[in-house]
ROBAVEX-174515 format. One record per residue (C-alpha): residue in three letters; z, y, x. Coordinates in Angstrom, 3 decimals, decimal comma. Last residue first. Layout:
<rs>
 code       pz       py       px
  Ala        Z        Y        X
...
</rs>
This chain:
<rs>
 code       pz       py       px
  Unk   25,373  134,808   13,920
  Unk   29,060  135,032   13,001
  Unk   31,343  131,862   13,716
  Unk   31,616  128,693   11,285
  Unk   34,936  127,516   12,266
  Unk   35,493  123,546   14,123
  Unk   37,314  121,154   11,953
  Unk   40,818  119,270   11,186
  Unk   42,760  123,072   11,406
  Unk   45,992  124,552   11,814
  Unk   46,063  128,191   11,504
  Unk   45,035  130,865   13,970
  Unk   40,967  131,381   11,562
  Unk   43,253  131,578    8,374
  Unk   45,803  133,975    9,315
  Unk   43,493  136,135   11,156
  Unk   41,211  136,101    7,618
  Unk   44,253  137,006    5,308
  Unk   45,048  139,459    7,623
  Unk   41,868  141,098    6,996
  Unk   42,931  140,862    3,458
  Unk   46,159  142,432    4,228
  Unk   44,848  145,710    5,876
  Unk   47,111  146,992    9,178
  Unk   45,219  145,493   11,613
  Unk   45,672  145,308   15,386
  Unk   48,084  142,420   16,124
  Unk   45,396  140,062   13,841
  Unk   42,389  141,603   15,688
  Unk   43,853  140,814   18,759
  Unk   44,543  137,433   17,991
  Unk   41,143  137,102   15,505
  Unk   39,357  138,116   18,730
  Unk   41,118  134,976   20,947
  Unk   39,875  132,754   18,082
  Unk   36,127  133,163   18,800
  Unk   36,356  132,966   22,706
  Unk   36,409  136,326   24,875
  Unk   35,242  139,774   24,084
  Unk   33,536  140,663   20,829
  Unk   30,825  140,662   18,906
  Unk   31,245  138,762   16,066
  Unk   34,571  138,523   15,374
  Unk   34,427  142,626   15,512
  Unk   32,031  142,857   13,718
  Unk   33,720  140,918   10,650
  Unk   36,983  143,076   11,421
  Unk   34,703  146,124   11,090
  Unk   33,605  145,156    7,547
  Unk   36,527  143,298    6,251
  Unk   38,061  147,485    6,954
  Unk   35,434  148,929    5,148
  Unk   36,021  146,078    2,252
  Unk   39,350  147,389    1,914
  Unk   38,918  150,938    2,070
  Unk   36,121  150,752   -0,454
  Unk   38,733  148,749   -2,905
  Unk   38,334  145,152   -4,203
  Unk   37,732  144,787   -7,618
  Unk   36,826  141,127   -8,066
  Unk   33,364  142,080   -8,834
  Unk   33,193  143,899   -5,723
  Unk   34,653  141,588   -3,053
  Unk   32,368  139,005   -5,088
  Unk   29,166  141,150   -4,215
  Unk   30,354  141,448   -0,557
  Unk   30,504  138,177    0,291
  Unk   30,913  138,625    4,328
  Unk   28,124  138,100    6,920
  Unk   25,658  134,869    7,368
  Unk   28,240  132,182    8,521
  Unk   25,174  129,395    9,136
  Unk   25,103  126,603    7,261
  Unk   22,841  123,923    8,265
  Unk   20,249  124,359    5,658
  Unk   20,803  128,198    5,744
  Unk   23,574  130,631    4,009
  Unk   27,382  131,064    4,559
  Unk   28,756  134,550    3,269
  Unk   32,447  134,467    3,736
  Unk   35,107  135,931    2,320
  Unk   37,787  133,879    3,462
  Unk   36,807  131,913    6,636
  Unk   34,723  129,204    6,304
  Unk   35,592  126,037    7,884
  Unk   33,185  123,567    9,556
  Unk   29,940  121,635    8,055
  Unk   28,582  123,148    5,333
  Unk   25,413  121,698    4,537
  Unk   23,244  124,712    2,928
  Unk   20,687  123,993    0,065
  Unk   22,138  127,330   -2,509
  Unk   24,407  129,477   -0,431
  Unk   27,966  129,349   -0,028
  Unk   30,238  132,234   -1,169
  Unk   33,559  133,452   -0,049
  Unk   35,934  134,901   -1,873
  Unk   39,662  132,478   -0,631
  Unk   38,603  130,436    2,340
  Unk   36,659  127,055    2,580
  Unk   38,408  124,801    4,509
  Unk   36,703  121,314    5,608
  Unk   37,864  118,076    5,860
  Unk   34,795  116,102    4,856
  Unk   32,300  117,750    4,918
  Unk   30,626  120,510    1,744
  Unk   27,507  119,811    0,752
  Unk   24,838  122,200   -1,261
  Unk   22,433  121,183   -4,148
  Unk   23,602  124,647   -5,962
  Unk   25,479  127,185   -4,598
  Unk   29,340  126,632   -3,598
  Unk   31,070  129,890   -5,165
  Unk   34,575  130,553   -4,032
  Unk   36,982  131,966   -6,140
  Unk   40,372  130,468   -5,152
  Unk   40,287  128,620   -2,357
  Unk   38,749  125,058   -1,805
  Unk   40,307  122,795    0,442
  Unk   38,245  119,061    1,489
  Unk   40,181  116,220    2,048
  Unk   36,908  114,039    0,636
  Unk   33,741  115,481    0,501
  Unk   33,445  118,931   -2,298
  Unk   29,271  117,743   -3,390
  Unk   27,174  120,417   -4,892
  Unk   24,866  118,758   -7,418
  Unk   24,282  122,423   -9,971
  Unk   26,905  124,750   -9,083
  Unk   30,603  125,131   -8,247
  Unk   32,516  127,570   -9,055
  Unk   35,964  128,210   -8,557
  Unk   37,822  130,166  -10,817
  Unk   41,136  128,518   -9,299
  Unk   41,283  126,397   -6,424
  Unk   40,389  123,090   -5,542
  Unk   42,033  120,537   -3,439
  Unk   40,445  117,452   -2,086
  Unk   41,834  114,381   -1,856
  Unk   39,287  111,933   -3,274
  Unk   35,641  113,760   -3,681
  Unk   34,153  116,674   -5,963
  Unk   31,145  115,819   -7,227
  Unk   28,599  118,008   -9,303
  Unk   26,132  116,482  -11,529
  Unk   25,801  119,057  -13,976
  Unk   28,023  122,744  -13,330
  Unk   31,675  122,756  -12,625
  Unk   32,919  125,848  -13,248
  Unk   36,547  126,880  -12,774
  Unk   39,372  128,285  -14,928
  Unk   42,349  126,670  -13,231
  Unk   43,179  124,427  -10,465
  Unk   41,177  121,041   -9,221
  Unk   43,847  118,459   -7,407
  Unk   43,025  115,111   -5,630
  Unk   46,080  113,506   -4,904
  Unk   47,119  110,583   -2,843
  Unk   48,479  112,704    0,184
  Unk   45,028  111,374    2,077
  Unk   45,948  107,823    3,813
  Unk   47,406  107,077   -0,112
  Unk   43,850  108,400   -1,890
  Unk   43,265  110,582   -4,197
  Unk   41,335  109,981   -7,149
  Unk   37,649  111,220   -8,393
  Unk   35,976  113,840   -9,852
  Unk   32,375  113,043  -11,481
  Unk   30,314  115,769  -13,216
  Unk   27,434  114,087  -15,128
  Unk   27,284  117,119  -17,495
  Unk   29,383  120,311  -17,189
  Unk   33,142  120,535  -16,688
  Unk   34,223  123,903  -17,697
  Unk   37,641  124,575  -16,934
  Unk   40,153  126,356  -18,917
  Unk   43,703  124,772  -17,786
  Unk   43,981  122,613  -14,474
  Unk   42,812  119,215  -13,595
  Unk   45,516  116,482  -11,935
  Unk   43,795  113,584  -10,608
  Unk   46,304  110,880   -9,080
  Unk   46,406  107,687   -6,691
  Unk   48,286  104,453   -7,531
  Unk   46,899  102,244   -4,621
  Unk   43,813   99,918   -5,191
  Unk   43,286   99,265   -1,504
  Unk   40,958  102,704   -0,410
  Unk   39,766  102,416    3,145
  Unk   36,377  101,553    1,778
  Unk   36,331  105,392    0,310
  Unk   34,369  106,295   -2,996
  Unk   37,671  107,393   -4,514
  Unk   38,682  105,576   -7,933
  Unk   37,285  106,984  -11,151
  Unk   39,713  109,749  -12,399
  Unk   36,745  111,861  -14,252
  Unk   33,239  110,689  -15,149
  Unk   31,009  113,465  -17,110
  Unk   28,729  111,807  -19,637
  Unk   28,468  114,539  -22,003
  Unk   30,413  117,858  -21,079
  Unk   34,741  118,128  -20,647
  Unk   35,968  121,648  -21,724
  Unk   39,119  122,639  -20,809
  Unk   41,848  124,091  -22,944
  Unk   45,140  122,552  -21,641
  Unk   44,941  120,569  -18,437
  Unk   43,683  117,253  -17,782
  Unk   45,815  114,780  -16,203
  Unk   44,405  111,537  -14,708
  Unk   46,185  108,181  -13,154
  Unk   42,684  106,007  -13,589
  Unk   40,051  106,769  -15,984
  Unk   38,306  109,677  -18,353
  Unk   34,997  108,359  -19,472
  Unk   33,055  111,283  -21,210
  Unk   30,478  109,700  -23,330
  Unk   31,203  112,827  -25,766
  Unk   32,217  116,379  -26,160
  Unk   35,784  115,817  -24,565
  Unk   37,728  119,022  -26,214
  Unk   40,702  119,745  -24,769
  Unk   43,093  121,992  -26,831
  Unk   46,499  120,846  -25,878
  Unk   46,570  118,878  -22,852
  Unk   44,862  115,479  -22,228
  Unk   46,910  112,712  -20,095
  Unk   45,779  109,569  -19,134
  Unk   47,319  106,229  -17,847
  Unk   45,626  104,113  -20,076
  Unk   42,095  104,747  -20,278
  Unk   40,051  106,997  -22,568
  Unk   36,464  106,673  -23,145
  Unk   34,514  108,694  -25,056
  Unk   31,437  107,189  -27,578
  Unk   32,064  109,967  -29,838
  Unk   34,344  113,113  -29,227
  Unk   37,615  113,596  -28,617
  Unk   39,344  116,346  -29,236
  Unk   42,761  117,992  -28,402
  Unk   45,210  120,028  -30,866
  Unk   47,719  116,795  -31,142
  Unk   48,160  116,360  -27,290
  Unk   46,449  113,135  -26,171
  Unk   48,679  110,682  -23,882
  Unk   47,445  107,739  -23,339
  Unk   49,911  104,795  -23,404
  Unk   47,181  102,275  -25,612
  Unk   43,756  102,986  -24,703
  Unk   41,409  105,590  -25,893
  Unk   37,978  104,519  -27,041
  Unk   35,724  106,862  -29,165
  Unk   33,594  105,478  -32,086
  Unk   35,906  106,755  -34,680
  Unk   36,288  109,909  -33,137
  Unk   39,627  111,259  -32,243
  Unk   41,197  114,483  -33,169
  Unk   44,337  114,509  -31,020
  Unk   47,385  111,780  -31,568
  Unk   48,367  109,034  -29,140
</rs>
């Protein structure tokens, strides 16, 4: 062990604490952890189980990380936590293990927001610059893409797929897959259009977003069942990121889709 340790902060014996991390008072530390270079736990942060953390994230008061899954099924099998580089992890946050029926991993990526109280469940995966406000819930097996935004107080089921850009609405149970770019808004969840602020703040071009436009439409309105459209829609596009959304909707999938209102 090395780091910048408080004198009221507990870190067991085999944790691994790179020399540029810090730990702040009234911490705990168990056994089997690892902290990358640059951490900084404020303080009564408890930081359990088989848990990495990766370099340069920032870990809030009283945030709970590596706790076993809240699952009955779960027998006390090794299970893992791996967090990425540069998150935020804001107060009360509490990420928990994988379990062995689920892959045994729960994985969060890089740069991401975790705002207070949010939970994110055994065996999900998380992307990178995620964000994920004020007492959202990720359930278990859940898969996050890179740069969604889950609003605050919202749920997310169990085995769900949110795709890459899209954005949940603040109070809205989400309870089938979201395809990438999303807009999913109303207590039930409701797939309300396509994100088109993030489209822009990422950078996406006119062109692009026209074409997200008409493919959106045309899931909407036309012929025959929901994934018969993305088929022809996939054989008729020539613009990746609608692809992106044929490929997602004709993949392999534990839940139902949100379709367009």
């Amino acid at each position: 062990m090395s780091g910048q340790v408080h004198p009221t902060a507990l870190v067991e014996e085999g944790a691994e604490v790179a020399e540029t991390a810090t730990i702040g008072p009234f911490c705990v530390v168990g056994p089997e952890v690892s902290i990358g270079s640059g951490v900084k736990l404020k303080s009564h942060v408890v930081i359990t189980g088989k848990t990495s953390i990766g370099e340069d994230t920032v870990v809030f008061p009283f945030a709970t990380l590596g706790e076993i899954p809240q699952d009955l099924k779960f027998a006390g099998e090794e299970t893992r936590l791996e967090i990425g580089a540069r998150n935020r992890i804001r107060e009360g946050v509490t990420m928990n293990t994988g379990t062995d029926g689920g892959g045994g991993l729960t994985r969060v990526g890089d740069d991401c927001l975790f705002m207070t109280g949010a939970h994110v469940a055994h065996d999900a995966f998380v992307g990178n610059q995620v964000v994920v406000a004020n007492q959202a819930a990720i359930a278990g097996h859940c898969i996050i893409a890179d740069r969604v935004i889950i609003g605050g107080l919202s749920g997310i089921h169990q085995f769900v797929r949110v795709g890459r850009g899209a954005i949940i609405g603040a109070v809205t149970m989400v309870t089938n897959d979201v395809i990438p770019y999303g807009l999913v808004q109303a207590p039930r969840g409701d797939l309300d259009g396509l994100n088109y602020v993030g489209l822009k703040r990422a950078g996406v071009s006119r062109a692009d977003i026209t074409a997200l436009r008409a493919a959106y439409q045309m899931l909407k309105q036309g012929d025959g069942a929901f994934q018969d459209r993305a088929r022809r829609l996939a054989d008729e596009t020539d613009s990746d990121l609608v692809r992106e959304v044929t490929d997602f909707i004709l993949s392999d999938s534990d839940r139902h889709f949100l379709t367009p209102r």
